[in-house]
C-alpha positions in Angstrom: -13.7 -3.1 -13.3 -13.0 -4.6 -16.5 -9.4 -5.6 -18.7 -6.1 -3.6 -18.4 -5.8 -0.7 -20.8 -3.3 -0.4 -22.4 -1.8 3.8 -21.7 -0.5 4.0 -25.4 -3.2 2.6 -27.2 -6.3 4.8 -28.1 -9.6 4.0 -26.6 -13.1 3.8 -28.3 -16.1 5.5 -26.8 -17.4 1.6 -25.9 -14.2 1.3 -24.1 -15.1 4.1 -22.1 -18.7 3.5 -21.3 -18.2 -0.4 -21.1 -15.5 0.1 -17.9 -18.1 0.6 -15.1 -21.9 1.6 -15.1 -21.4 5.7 -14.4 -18.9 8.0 -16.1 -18.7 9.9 -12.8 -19.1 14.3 -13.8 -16.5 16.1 -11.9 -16.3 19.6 -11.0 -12.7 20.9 -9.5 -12.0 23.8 -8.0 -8.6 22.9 -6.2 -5.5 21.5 -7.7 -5.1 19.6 -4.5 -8.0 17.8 -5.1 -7.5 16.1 -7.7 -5.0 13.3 -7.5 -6.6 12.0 -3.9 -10.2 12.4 -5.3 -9.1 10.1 -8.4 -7.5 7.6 -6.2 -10.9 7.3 -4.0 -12.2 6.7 -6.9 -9.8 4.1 -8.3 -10.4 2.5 -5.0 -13.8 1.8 -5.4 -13.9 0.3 -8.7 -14.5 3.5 -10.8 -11.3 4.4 -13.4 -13.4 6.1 -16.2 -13.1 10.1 -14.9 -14.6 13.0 -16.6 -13.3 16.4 -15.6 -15.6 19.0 -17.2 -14.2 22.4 -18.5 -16.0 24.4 -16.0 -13.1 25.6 -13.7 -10.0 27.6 -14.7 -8.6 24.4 -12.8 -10.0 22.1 -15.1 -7.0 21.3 -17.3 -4.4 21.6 -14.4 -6.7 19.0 -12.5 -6.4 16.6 -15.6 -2.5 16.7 -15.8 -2.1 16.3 -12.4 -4.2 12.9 -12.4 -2.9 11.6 -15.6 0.5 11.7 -14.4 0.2 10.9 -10.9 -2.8 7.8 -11.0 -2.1 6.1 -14.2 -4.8 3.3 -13.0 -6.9 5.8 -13.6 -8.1 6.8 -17.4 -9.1 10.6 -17.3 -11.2 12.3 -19.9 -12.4 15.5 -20.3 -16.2 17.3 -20.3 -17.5 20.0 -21.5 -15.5 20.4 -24.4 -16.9 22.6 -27.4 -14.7 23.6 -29.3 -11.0 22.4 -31.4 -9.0 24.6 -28.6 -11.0 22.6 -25.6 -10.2 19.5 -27.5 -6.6 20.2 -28.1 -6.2 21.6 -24.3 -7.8 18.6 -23.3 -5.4 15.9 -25.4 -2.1 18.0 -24.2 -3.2 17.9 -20.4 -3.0 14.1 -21.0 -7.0 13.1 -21.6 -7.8 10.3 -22.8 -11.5 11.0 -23.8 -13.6 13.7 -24.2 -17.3 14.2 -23.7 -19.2 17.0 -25.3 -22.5 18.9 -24.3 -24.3 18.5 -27.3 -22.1 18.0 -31.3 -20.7 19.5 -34.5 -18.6 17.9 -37.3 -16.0 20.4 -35.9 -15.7 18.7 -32.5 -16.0 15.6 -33.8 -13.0 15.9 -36.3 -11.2 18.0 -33.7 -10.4 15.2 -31.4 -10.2 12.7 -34.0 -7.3 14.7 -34.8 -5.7 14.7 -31.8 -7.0 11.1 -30.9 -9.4 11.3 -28.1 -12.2 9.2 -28.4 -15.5 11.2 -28.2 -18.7 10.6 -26.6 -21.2 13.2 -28.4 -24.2 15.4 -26.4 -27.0 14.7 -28.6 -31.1 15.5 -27.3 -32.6 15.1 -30.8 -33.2 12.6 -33.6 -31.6 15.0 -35.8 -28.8 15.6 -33.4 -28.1 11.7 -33.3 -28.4 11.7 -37.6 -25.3 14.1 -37.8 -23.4 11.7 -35.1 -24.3 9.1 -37.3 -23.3 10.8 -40.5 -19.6 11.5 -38.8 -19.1 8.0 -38.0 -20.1 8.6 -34.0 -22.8 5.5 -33.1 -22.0 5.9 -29.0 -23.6 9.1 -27.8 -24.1 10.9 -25.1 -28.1 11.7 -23.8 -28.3 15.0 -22.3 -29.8 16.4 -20.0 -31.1 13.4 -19.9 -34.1 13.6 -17.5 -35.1 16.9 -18.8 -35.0 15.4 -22.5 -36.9 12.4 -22.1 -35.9 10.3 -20.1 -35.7 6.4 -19.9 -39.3 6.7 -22.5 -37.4 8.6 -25.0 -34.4 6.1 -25.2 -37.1 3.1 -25.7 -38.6 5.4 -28.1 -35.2 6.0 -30.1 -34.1 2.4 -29.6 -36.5 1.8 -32.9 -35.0 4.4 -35.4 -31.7 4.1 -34.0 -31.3 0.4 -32.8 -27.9 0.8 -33.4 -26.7 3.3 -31.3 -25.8 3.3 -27.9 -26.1 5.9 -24.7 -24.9 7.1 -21.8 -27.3 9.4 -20.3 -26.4 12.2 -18.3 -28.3 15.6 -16.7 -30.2 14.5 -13.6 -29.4 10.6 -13.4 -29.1 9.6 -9.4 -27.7 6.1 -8.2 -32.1 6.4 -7.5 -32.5 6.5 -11.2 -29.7 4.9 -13.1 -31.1 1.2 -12.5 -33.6 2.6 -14.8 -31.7 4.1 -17.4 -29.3 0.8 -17.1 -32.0 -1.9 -17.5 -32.4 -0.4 -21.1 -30.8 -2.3 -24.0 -29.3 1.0 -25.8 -28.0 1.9 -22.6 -24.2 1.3 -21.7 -23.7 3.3 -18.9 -24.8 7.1 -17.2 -22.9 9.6 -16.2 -23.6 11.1 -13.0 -22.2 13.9 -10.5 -23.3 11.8 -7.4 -20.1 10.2 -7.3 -18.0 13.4 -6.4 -19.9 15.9 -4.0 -18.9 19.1 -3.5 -19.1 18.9 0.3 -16.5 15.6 0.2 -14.2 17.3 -2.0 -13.9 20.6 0.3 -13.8 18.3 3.4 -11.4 15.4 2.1 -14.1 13.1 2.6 -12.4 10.1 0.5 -13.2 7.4 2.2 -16.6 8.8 1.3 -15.9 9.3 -2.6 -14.7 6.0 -2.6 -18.0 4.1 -1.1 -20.1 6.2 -3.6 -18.1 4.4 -6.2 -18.1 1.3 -4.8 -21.7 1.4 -4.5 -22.7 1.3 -8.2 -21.3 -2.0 -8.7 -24.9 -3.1 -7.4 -26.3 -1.6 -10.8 -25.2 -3.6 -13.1 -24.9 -6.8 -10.5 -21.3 -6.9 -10.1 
C-alpha cells in the first residue's frame, strides 16, 4: 500500500490506479456485506474499491463503507450517466469508473469532483478522452478487446496514456497485463467472489488481496 490520503483532498485517476496493482470490481447484493467485505480487503493491502452500479444496493453499499472504513477509498463503477455520477459523489465516492465515455460523464463528475477512470476499447474512443483532458483510461473488456497485444500496439500512438485493463483479467493474467509499460494497474472481480461474500468468507477475501502484492513484487 502506498502514502496516506488525505479524505478531503480530491484524488487523480493515477492516485487511484498507482495504490495497489488491481482495482478490485465489486458486485453487492447485501447491505450487510459491505463494511466487513471492505475491511478484508483493507486487511490485505487493497484500499482502492470499486462498487459497480449493478445492484439496487449499490449506492447504499458505498455509504455504508465510506462512513464506517475510512482506510478504505471507495469509488464507484458502472456509472453512465450525470445522475450515476451525482448518486455516486453524494453516497460519499471518491472515484468513479465508467464502462466506456462521453464528454457528458466526463464533465459530470468533474463537477461534482470524482476523479474518473474512462472505458475506452478504441483508438477513437481514447482521442475523445484525450480531447477532454482524460490521459488515464480504463481498457475494457479488456481480453475480449485486445488484450495485452493491443495495449503494446496503442502504447505507439498513445505513448502517453495509461491503463488499467478490466473484462476477463485473472491474478493468471494480470502479470501480463502488469509487465506492460502503459499499464498501471487491472481491475479484476477475483478479489470479491460471490460465494465468500454469501458465506462471510473474509478471511478468504482478504488473502485474495494479499495475494497480488506478488504482481508487482511487493
Amino acid at each position: 500500500m502506498t502514502t496516506a490520503l488525505n479524505a478531503s483532498a480530491p484524488l487523480t485517476a493515477l492516485q487511484v490506479m498507482q495504490d495497489a496493482p488491481v482495482i478490485p470490481v465489486i458486485v453487492l447484493n447485501d447491505v450487510a456485506h459491505a463494511v466487513p467485505m471492505a475491511r478484508a480487503l483493507v486487511a490485505g493491502g487493497v484500499r482502492m474499491l470499486e462498487v459497480t452500479l449493478r445492484t439496487p444496493q449499490a449506492l447504499a453499499c458505498i455509504e455504508a463503507i465510506a462512513r464506517a472504513v475510512p482506510e478504505a477509498v471507495v469509488g464507484a463503477g458502472t456509472v453512465r450517466t450525470r445522475a450515476d455520477a451525482q448518486a455516486a459523489a453524494n453516497a460519499g465516492a471518491r472515484f468513479a469508473v465508467s464502462p466506456g465515455y462521453t464528454s457528458a460523464v466526463g464533465q459530470a463528475c468533474r463537477d461534482v469532483g470524482l476523479a474518473l477512470l474512462p472505458g475506452v476499447a478504441t483508438g477513437s474512443e481514447i482521442m475523445m478522452a484525450q480531447e477532454d483532458g482524460f490521459t488515464e483510461l480504463k481498457f475494457f473488456p479488456a481480453m475480449q478487446a485486445g488484450g495485452p497485444a493491443m495495449l503494446k500496439a496503442w502504447s505507439g500512438p498513445f505513448f502517453d496514456v495509461r491503463f488499467c485493463p478490466t473484462g476477463g483479467v485473472s491474478l493468471q493474467n494480470a502479470a501480463d497485463f502488469l509487465a506492460l509499460p502503459n499499464v498501471v494497474c487491472v481491475g479484476g472481480s477475483w478479489l470479491v467472489p460471490a460465494d465468500a461474500l454469501v458465506q462471510g468468507d473474509w478471511a478468504r477475501i482478504t488473502q485474495l488481496a494479499a495475494d497480488t502484492r506478488v504482481l508487482r513484487g511487493t
